[in-house]
GUSE-422700 format. One record per residue (C-alpha): residue number from 1; residue in one letter; x, y negated, z negated. Coordinates in steps of 0.001 Angstrom, whole numbers, plus 500000, padded with zeros to 6 digits. Example, Ala and Ser with C-alpha at 12.3 -4.5 7.8 and 13.67 -1.06 7.14 Angstrom:
% residues 2
   resi   resn       c1       c2       c3
      1      A   512300   504500   492200
      2      S   513670   501060   492860
This chain:
% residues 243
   resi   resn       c1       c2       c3
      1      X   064218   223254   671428
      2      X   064566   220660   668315
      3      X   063628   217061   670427
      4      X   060953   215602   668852
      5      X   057600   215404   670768
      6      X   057759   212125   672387
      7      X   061666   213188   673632
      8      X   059663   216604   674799
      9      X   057050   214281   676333
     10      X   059998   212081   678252
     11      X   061921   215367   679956
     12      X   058333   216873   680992
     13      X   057111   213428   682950
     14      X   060807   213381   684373
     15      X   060694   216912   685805
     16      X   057599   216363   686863
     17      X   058110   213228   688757
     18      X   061493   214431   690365
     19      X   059780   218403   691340
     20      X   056662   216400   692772
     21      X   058541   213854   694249
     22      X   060733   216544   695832
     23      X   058296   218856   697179
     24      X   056454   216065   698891
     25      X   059693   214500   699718
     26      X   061053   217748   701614
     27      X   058019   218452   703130
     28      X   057701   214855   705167
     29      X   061600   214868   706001
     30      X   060897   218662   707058
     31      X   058260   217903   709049
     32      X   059961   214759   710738
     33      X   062614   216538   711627
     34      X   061464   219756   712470
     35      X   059305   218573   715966
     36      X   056374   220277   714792
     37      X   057700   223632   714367
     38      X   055962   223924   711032
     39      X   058136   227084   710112
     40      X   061635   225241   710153
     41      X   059805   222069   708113
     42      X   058483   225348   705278
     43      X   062222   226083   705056
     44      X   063724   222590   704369
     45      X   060581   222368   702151
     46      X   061666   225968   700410
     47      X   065011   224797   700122
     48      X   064699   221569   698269
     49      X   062266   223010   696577
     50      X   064374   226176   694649
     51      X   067621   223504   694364
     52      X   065489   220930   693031
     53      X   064026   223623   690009
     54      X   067386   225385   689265
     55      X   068808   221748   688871
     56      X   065569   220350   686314
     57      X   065364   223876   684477
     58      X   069085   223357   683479
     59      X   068567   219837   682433
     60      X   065665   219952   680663
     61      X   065030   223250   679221
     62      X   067106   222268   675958
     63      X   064909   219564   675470
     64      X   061255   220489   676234
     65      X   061246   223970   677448
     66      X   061358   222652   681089
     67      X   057520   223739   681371
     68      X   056607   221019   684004
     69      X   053572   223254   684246
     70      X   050132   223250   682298
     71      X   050468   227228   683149
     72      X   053461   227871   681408
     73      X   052557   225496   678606
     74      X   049272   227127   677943
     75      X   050783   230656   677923
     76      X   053173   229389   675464
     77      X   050763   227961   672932
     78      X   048610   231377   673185
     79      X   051729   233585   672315
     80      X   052616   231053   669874
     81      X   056040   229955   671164
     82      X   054767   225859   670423
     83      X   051761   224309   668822
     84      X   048340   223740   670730
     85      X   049063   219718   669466
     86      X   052097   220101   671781
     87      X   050486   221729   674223
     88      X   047496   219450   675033
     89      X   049963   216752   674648
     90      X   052530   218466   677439
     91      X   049455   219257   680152
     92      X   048448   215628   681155
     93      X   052061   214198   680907
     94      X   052627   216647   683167
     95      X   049726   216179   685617
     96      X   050841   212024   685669
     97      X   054502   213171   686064
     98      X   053584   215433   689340
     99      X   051379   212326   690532
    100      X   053276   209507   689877
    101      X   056074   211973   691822
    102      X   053842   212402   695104
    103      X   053481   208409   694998
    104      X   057288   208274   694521
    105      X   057566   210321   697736
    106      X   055433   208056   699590
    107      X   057535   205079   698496
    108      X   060388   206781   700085
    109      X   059589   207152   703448
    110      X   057392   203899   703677
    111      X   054229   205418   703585
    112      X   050820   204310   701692
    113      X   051306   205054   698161
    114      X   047467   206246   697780
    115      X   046357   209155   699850
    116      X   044167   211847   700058
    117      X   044747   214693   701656
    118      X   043084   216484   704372
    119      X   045175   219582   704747
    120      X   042815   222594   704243
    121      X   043444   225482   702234
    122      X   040721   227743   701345
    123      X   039886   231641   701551
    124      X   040138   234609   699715
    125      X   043528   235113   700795
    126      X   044320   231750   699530
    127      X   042606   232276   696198
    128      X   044527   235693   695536
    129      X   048068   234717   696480
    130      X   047582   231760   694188
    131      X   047061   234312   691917
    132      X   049809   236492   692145
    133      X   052015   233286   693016
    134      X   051102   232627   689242
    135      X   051310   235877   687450
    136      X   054641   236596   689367
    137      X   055844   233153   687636
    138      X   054756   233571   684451
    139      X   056566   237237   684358
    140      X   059453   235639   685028
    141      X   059315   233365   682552
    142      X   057972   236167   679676
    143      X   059988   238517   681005
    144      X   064012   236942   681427
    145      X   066594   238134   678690
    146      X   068771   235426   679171
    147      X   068395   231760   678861
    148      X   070909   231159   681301
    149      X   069174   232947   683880
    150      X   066036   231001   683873
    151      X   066815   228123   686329
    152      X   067679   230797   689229
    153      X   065107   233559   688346
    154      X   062564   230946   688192
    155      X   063705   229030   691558
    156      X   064146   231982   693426
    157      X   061292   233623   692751
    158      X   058972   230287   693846
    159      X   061649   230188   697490
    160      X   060657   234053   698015
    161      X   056563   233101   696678
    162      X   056859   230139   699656
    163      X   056589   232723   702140
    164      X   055566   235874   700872
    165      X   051826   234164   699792
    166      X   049422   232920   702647
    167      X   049351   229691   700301
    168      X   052660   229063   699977
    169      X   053026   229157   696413
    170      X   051686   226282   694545
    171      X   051535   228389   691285
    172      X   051021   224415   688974
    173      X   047924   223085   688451
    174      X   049873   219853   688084
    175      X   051402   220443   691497
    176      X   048018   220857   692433
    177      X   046277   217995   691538
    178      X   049771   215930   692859
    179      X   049522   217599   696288
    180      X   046048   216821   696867
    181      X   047053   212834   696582
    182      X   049324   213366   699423
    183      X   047998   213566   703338
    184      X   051516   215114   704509
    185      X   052918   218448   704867
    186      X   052586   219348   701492
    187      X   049143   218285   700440
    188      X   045983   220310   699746
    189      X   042321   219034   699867
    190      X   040641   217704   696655
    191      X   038137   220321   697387
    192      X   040536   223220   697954
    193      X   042237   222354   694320
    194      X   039715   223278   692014
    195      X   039895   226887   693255
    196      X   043498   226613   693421
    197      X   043881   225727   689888
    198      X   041185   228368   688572
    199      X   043652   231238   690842
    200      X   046714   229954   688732
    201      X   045130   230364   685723
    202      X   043884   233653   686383
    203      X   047234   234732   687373
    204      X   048975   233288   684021
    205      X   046001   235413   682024
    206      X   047210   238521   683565
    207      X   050593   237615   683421
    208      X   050232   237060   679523
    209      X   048722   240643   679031
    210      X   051029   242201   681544
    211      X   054079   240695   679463
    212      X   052732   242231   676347
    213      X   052303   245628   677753
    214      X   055981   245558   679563
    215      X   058060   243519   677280
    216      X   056364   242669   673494
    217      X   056012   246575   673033
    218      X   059438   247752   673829
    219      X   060655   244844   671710
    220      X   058992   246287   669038
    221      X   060230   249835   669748
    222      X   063780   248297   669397
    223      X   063460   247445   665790
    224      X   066106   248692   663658
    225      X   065690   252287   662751
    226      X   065323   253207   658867
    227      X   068709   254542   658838
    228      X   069534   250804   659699
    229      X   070877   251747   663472
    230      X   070020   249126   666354
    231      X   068251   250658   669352
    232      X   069497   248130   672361
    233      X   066541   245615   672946
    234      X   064820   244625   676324
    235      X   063178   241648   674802
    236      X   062810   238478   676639
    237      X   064663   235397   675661
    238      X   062420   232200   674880
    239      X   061310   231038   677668
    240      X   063215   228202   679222
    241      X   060559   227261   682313
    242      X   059207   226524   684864
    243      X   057084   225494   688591
């Protein structure tokens, strides 16, 4: 990952637009077509969803890490994989990516371009499967070997999230704050985010210590011996992600 920052910049406000833009986008063509049988209109919604993230993650994770994510970003500048300048400069290009995506959506299917969204979602069940939504994530992105694996491990584990977690998965606080300017299938109430977002971050703390414990420490066990042998390594690869 060479690009300079405003190239890094670029690639995160383009996966951002085009992941918003999709998960909106899916979930108002799912719902259209799916006669109010809201499980068929989570399964277009699932579908687009994991295509549209193996598809960005592959473009973009060359350029800027294909974060798309304040999550993932944070996490990164904590362990040191990119500079907190980056960082705070990655989160709210991200957040105005996912937006300007959910207004993108509306665009497409002729529908106001400013909404707010009444869809409720709030509960302790909520709250914790935002939470392990998150942590699973951000294991997946600690925790891959190979960078070519990213893009699926990453996409299928948010398809299997969408219905394994009573919240469906958010797991961004950028998707977050997108979906809650969106009135459609996919949206979340402004006052439903703010515990959203707290539940993601929660999850990528515990995700951060759990990749230490699993993955840091048998890295370091598979340091070269003194005898100059190589013990085989179970080290991630840099992270290439996320969403």
């Amino acid at each position: 990952m060479n690009a300079a920052l405003p190239h890094r910049l670029a690639a995160e406000a383009c996966g951002g637009i085009l992941l918003a833009a999709t998960v909106v986008g899916s979930g108002i063509m799912g719902a259209q077509l799916a006669a109010g049988n809201s499980g068929v209109a989570l399964l277009a919604n699932t579908g687009a969803t994991v295509a549209i993230l193996v598809v960005l993650i592959s473009l973009f994770a060359r350029v800027s890490g294909a974060h798309f994510n304040p999550a993932v970003t944070l996490v990164m500048a904590l362990l040191r994989r990119m500079t907190w300048a980056a960082a705070l400069a990655y989160v709210p290009v991200q957040v105005a990516g996912c937006c300007v995506g959910a207004m993108l959506a509306h665009a497409m299917f002729d529908l106001p371009l400013l909404q707010i969204s009444t869809h409720i979602r709030s509960g302790p069940a909520q709250f914790a499967s935002e939470i392990v939504a998150t942590c699973g994530l951000l294991l997946v992105v600690l925790g891959h070997r190979r960078e070519r694996d990213a893009p699926w491990l990453v996409a299928l584990w948010i398809g299997a999230a969408y219905w394994f977690t009573a919240s469906t998965s958010f797991a961004n606080p950028a998707i977050t704050v997108a979906r809650a300017l969106t009135d459609t299938f996919a949206g979340i109430r402004p006052a439903d985010a703010p515990a959203f977002i707290a539940a993601q971050l929660i999850g990528a703390t515990i995700a951060t210590g759990l990749s230490w414990l699993l993955f840091e420490r048998t890295k370091r066990r598979a340091r070269p011996s003194r005898r100059g042998s190589v013990k085989p390594s179970c080290a991630p690869a840099m992270p290439a992600t996320v969403d």
